[in-house]
N, C-alpha and C positions, 0 to 999 in steps of 0.2 A: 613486542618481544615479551616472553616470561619473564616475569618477576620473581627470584630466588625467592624474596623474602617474604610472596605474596600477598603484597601491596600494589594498588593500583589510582592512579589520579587522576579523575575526571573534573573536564569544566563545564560547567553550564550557567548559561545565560540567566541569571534567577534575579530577579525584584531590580532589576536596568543595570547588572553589573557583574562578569564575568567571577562565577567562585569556583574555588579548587573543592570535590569532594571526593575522600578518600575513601577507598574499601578493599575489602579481602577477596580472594578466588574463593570462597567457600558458599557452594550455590545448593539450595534444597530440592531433593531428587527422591522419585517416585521409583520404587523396586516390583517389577511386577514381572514375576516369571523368572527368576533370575537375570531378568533385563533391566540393565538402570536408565534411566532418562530425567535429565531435568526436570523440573514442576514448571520452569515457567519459561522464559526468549532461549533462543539458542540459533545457532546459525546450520542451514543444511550443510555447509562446508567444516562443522567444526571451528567456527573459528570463536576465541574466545571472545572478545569484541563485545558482542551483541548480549550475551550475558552482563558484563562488566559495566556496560552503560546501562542494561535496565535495573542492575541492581542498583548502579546510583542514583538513578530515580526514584528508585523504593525508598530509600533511605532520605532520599529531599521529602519525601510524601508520608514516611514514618512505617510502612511495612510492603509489602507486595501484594496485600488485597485492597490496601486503596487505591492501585494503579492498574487491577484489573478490568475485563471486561464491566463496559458502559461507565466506568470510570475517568471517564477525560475524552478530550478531541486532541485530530490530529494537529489543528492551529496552535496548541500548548505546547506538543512535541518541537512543531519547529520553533515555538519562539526561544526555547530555552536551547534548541542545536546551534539555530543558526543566527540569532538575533535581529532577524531580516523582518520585513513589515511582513504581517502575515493577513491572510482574507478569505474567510468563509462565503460559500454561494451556497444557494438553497434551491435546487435544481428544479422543486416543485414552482418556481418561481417562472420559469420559462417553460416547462411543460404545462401548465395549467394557463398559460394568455397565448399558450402557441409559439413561444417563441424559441424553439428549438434550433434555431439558424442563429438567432444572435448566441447562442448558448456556444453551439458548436465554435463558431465565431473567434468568443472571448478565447477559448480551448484553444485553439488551432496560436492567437495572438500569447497566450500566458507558453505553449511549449516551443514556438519559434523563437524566446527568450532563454527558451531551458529553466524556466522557472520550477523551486519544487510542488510537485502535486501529488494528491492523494484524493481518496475515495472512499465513503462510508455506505454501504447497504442498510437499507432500513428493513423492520422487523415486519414482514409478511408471507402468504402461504407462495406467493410465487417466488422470492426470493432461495424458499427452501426448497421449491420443484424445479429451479435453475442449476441445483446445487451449487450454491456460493451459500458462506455464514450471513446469518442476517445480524445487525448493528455492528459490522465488521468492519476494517481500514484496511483499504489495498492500495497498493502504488502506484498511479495511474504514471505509465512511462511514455504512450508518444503515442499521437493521433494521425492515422491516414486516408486518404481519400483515393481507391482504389476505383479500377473500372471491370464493371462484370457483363455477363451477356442479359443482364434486366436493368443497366445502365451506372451508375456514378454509387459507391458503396462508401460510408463513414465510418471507419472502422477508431476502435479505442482498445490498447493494448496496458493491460495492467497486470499486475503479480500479487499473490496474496503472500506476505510476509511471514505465513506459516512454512511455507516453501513447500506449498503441495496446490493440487488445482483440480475439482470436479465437476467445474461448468461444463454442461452439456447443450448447451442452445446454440446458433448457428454461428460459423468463427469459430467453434470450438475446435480441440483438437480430431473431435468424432466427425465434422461437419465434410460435409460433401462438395464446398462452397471453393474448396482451396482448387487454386491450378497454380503452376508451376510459375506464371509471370507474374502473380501477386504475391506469391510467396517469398517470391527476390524481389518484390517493391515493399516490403516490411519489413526483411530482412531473417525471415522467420527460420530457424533454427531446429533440427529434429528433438533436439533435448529439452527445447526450453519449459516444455508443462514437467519434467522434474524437476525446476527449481520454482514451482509454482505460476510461472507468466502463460496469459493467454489471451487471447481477442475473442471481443463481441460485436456486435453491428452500436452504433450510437444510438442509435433506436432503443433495442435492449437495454445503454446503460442508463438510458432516462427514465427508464422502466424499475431496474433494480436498484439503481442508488437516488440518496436523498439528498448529500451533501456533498462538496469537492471542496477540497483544501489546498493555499497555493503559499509557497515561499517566498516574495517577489526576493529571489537571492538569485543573479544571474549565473551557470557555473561551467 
C-alpha cells in the first residue's frame, strides 16, 4: 500500500541478521522529450515494489552506482532476500569436460525443487549478435524437454528483469521451431516476450551464459 507519509521499511538479511532499512518514495529520473522515466529498477507494471527495494539497497551500499552494472552477483541478491544457502556454478565447468548432461541434470533436479535461479551472460561478440545484454542477470524460470520432428529438444526459459526481450536465435519468439503441442507443453503465452520472458535451446544457453545462480529456498 502507499505510504501517506512516504516512508517505507525494508528488511534485509545483512551480516547473519534480519535489519529494518528505511527510506523515502523519492527516486531519480531522467526527463528526455518531455518523457519522465526513472534512472534506475522499475517494474513493467508500475508497481512501486521494485523501486523501493533497490533503493534500499543503494542505501546498504552508500549510493546507486555502487550497485550498478558489473557491481555485484546474483548469489548476494539472494542472500540478503532470502537468507537461504545460496550456490554459484560456472557453466564453463561442464561445457569445457563435456559435461553438459550432468549440467542439465543438476538444472532439471535444482527446478523440480522450485529452487530460486538466475542467469548471467558473459561479455562476448556472440552474446551481442544473440541480442541478449552481455554481463547481464536473467531469471532463469523452468526447464523442458520437448519432442520435435529432429528428436528430444532441451529447452530453458528465462526473463530479462528489464521486462523487454530481443533474442533472436532459435525458441525465439521469430523462430520457426514452435507447433501448437510444445507450445501447450510450456505453457507459452502470446504476451509473454512483453514482459520480457523467452526460450532458447540448452545448447545456446551454454553458449551465452557463464554462470547460474541458485536459492536452495523451496517455494
Amino acid at each position: 500500500s502507499i505510504s501517506e507519509e512516504h516512508v517505507y521499511g525494508i528488511y534485509l538479511f545483512l551480516n547473519g541478521t534480519w535489519k529494518l532499512v528505511l527510506i523515502d518514495d523519492y527516486f531519480p529520473y531522467k526527463d528526455n522529450n518531455d518523457e519522465k522515466a526513472l534512472c534506475f529498477g522499475s517494474s513493467v507494471k508500475n508497481k512501486l515494489w521494485v523501486s523501493l527495494l533497490e533503493k534500499a539497497w543503494a542505501k546498504v551500499n552508500g549510493c546507486y552506482v555502487r550497485i550498478g552494472s558489473g557491481g555485484g552477483y546474483m548469489n548476494e541478491s539472494f542472500d540478503v532476500l532470502t537468507e537461504a544457502y545460496t550456490e554459484q556454478i560456472e557453466v564453463r565447468v561442464y561445457k569445457n569436460e563435456k559435461r553438459e548432461n550432468e549440467l542439465w541434470e543438476l538444472l532439471r533436479n535444482y527446478s523440480s525443487k522450485k529452487y530460486v535461479l538466475a542467469a548471467g551472460t558473459h561479455n562476448s561478440n556472440a552474446v551481442e549478435e544473440a541480442k541478449l545484454d552481455t554481463l547481464h542477470a536473467y531469471t532463469l524460470i523452468n526447464i523442458y524437454s520437448v519432442k520435435t520432428e529432429d528428436g528430444e529438444e532441451r529447452l530453458i526459459k528465462l526473463k530479462n528483469p528489464y521486462g523487454i526481450t530481443e533474442f533472436e536465435g532459435d525458441w525465439s519468439v521469430y523462430s520457426d521451431k514452435w507447433t501448437e503441442e510444445i507450445a501447450r507443453k510450456v505453457n507459452y503465452k502470446d504476451d509473454e516476450e512483453n514482459y520480457g520472458i523467452f526460450y532458447m535451446s540448452f545448447s545456446d544457453f551454454c553458449k551465452y551464459f557463464d554462470l547460474i545462480y541458485t536459492a536452495k529456498l523451496e517455494i
